[in-house]
C-alpha positions as CSV (number, residue, x, y, z in Angstrom):
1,X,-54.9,-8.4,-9.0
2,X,-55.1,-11.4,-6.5
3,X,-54.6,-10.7,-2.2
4,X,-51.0,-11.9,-2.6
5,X,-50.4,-9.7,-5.5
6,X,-51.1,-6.8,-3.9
7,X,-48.9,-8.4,-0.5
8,X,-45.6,-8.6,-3.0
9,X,-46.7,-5.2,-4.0
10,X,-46.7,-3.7,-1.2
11,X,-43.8,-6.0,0.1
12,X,-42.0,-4.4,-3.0
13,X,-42.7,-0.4,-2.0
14,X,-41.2,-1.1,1.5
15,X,-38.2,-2.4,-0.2
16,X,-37.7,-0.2,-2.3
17,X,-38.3,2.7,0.7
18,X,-36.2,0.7,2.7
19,X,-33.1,0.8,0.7
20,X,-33.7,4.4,-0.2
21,X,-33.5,5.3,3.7
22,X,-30.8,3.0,4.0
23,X,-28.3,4.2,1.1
24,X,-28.7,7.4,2.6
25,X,-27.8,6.9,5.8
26,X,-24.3,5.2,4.2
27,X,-23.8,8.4,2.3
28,X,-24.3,10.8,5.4
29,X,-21.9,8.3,7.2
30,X,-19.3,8.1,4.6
31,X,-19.4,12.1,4.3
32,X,-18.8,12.2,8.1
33,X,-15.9,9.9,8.1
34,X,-14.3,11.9,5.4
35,X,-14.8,14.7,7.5
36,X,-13.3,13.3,10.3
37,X,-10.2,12.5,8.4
38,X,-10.1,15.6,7.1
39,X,-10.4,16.8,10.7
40,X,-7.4,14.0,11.9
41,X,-5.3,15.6,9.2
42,X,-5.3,12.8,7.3
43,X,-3.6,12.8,3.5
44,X,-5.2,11.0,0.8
45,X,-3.0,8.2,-1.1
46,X,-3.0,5.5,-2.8
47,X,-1.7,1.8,-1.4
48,X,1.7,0.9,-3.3
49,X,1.0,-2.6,-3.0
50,X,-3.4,-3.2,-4.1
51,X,-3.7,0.5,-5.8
52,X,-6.7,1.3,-3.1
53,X,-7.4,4.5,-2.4
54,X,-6.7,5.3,1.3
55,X,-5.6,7.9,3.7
56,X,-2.4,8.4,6.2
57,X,-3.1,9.2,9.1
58,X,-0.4,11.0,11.8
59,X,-1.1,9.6,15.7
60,X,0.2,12.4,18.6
61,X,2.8,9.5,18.9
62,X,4.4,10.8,15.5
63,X,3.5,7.4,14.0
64,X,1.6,7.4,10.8
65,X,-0.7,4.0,9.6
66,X,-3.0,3.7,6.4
67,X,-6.1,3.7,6.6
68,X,-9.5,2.8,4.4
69,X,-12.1,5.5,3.8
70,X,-14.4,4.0,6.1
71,X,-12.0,4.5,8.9
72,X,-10.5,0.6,9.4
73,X,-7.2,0.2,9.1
74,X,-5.6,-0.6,6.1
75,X,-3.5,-2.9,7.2
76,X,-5.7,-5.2,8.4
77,X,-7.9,-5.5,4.7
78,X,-4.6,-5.3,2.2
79,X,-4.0,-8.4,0.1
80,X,-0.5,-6.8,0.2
81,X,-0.4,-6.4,3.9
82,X,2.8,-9.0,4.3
83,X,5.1,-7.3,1.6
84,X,5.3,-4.1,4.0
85,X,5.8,-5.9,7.6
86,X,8.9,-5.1,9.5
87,X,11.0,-7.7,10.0
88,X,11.9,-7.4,13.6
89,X,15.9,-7.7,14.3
90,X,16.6,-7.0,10.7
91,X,19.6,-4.8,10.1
């Protein structure tokens, strides 16, 4: 094995290492998000309009909004989004 062999080598094991740590660190995240909705007393549901899984959520205002599992509104990332505005004024 030449120098730069052994370079992408060990190049290759940091990677590798790298990604490891890093995909774990989403998965702890994404558990503590669910737990946090959990803990907002959010419902699981699925969007009428793209099929997504999501989650309502209920503000102290009484208002509810959609919202990805990753906490962002859903709103804001449905392809579907302008089927389900309120027209203001409408009767």
């Amino acid at each position: 094995m030449n120098e730069l062999e052994a370079v992408d080598k060990i190049i290759d094991s940091f990677v590798a290492a790298e990604n490891k740590r890093l995909m774990a660190e989403v998965e702890r995240l994404q558990a503590n998000i669910a737990r946090l909705l959990q803990l907002v007393g959010a419902r699981p549901a699925v969007c009428s309009g793209c099929k997504a899984n999501v989650v309502w959520v209920r503000y102290s205002s009484g208002k509810s909004a959609m919202h990805n599992h990753d906490g962002s509104s859903h709103f804001s990332t449905c392809p579907f989004a302008k089927d389900f505005r309120h027209k203001h004024g409408a009767a």
